[in-house]
N, C-alpha and C positions, 0 to 999 in steps of 0.2 A: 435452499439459498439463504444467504444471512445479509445482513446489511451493516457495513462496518462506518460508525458518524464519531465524528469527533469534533469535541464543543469548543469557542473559546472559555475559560473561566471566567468567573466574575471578579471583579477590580475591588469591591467590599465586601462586607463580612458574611453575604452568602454562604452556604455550606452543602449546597444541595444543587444539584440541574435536572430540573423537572421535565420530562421528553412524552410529547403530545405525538399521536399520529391520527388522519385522513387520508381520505380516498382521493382528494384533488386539493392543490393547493391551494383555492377559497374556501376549503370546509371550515367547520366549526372549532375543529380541533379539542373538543369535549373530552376525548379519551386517552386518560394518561398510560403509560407504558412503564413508566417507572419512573422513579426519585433516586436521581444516582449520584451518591457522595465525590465531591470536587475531589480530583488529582491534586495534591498540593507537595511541597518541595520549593527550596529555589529554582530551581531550573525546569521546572513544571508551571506550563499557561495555559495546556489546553487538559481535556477530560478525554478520555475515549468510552465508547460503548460499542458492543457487538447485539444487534434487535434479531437476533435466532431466527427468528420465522418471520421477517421481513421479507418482503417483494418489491419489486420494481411497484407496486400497483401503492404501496405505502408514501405519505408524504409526513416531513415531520417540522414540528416548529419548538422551542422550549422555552421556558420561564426559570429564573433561577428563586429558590428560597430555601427552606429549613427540611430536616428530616417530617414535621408532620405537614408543610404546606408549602405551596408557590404563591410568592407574595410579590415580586416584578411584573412588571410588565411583560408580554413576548420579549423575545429576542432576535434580534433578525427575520430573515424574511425564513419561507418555507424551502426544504429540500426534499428534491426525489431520493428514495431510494434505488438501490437496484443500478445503479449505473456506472459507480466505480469507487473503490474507498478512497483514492488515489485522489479521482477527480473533484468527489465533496472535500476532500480534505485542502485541497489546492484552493476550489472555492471560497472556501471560510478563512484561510488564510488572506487572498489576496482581498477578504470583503468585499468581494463582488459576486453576491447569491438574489439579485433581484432579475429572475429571467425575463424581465421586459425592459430593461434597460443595462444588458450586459458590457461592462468595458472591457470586457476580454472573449473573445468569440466562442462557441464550443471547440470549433473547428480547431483554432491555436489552441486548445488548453489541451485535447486528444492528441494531434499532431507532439506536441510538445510530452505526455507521456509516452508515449510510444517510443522516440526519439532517448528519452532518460533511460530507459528502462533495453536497450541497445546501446545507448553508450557504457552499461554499469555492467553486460552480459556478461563479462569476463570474471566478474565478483561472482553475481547471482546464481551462474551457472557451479562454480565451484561449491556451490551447498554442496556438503555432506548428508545424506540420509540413507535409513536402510529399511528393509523390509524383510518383514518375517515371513519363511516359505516351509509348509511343514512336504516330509519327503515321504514320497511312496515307492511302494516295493518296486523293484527292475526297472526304475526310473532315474532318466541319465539328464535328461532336459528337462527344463521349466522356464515357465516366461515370466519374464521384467514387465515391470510397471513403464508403462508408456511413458515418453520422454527421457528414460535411461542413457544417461550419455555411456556412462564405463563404470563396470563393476571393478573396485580394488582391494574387496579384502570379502572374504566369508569364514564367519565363523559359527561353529557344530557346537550344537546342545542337546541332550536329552533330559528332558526333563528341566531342570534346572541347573544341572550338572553340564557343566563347561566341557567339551571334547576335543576341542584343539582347532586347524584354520586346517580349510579346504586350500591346496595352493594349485593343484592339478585340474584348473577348467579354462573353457572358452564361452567367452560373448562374440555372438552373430547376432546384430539388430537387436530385438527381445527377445532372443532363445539364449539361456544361461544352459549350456555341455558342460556336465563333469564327466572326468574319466571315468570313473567308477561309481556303481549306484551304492548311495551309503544303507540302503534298507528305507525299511516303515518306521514312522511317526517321530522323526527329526525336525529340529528344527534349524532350519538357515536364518542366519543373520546377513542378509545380503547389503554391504555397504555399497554404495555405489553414487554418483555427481548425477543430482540434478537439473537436467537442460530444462533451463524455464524458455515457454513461448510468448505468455502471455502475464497481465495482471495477475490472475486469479492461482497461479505456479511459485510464486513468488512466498515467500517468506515474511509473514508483516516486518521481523525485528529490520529491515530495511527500506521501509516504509520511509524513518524521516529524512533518510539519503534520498528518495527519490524526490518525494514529495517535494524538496529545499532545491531538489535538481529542474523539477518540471516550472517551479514557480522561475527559478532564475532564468531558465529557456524563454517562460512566457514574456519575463520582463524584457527582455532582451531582442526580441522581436517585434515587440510594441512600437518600443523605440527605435527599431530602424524603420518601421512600417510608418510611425507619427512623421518622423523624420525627413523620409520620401514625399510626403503628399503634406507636408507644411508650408513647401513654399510655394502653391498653387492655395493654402489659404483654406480648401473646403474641409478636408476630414479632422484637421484641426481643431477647426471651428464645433465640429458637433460631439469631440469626447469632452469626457468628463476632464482625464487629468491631464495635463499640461506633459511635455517631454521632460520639463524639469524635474517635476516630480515622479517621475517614471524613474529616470536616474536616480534617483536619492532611495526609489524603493527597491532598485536593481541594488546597487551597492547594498543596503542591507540584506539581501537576499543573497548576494556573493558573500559575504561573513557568513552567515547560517550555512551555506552550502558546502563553503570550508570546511568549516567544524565537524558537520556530518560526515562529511570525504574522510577527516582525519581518524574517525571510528575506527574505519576499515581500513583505509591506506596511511597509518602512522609515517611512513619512513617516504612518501611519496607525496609530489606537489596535484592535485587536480586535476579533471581534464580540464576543466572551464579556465582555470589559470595558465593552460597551453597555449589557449587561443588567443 
């Protein structure tokens, strides 16, 4: 298991995001993980890092300073590992990571991925990828990688010598039938579409279409939920931010989520702009 966190950057001349991990998120936080060089660019705000041998059981906090030291203060509160890159990513965005006074619920932030990641299935699923199948003698079948929607193209190698495209076979479920067994120690290049089920199937380079999609769902349910129980006065009363201000972070989050759409759907308007 890996842990995939991504930071905001720092606003001055920092150069560096120092990333501390514990076992609970009132530890000490003594033990750094690494010193990782700020993402920079115009269109670059945040940093990403992948913690390899992270666990859910990891908690992390960071300091921003120089290649030899952290010289800020903490940064934010602490995040679990281990529970979705999606969902930290969502988190830090909307700056709401203090799990004792959360203004956006787990329940709406899950719901709300889920939700993004079934409205985009039509994209997600269309990945392209293949898998290499080496062939053995008087063998006609071989199984696909789970989740295989449809094999469309295979192509023969020996060695590294190119042999041409299998066009004579059948997909049943996971059993790839060719007509004829090509012999021993081939290899297949099996192309075939991706059916994603879940987060961890997915592709990160589509991460910031989700991520921009799950944020504007959440915004967007806030404000009908603040909206409903406003004018009885109580749940109003006890969040943080106002409806007004929910709007003004929706709209900014309907820009982002355009942009992101337009990645992949150039010639096409949104779903969120259908509604």
């Amino acid at each position: 298991m890996a842990n995939y966190l991504e930071f905001t950057n720092p606003t001055t001349a920092y150069t560096y995001i120092w990333l501390y991990s514990d076992t609970a998120s009132t530890g000490d936080f003594t033990s750094s993980i690494s010193a990782i060089p700020v993402t920079t660019g115009t269109a670059q705000n945040t940093t990403t890092y992948t913690h390899t041998a992270g666990t859910s059981a990891n908690w992390y906090k960071i300091k921003y300073g120089t290649s030899g030291e952290a010289t800020s203060d903490w940064v934010g509160d602490a995040l679990q590992g281990g529970t979705s890159r999606l969902y930290n990513v969502v988190r830090r965005r909307l700056n709401d990571t203090d799990s004792s006074n959360y203004e956006f619920s787990d329940d709406l932030i899950w719901d709300c991925i889920i939700e993004a990641i079934l409205d985009h299935a039509g994209l997600i699923r269309n990945e392209q990828v293949y898998k290499d199948i080496t062939t053995t003698a008087d063998t006609y079948e071989y199984t696909l990688p789970e989740y295989c929607e449809g094999v469309f193209k295979i192509k023969v190698f020996s060695g590294t010598d190119y042999c041409g495209e299998v066009t004579n076979f059948i997909q049943v479920g996971r059993t790839l039938s060719l007509k004829r067994s090509l012999g021993a120690s081939y290899t297949l290049w099996v192309y075939y579409q991706k059916k994603s089920r879940d987060e961890s199937d997915i592709d990160e380079k589509y991460d910031g279409l989700l991520v921009s999609a799950v944020i504007l769902k959440v915004l967007q349910r806030q404000i009908q939920k603040r909206a409903r129980f406003a004018q009885w006065g109580t749940e109003a009363k006890t969040d943080d931010t106002s409806v007004s201000e929910l709007i003004g972070m929706k709209n900014s989050a309907q820009v982002d989520y355009e942009r992101q759409y337009q990645r992949f759907y150039p010639t096409h308007r949104s779903i969120a702009s259908t509604r």
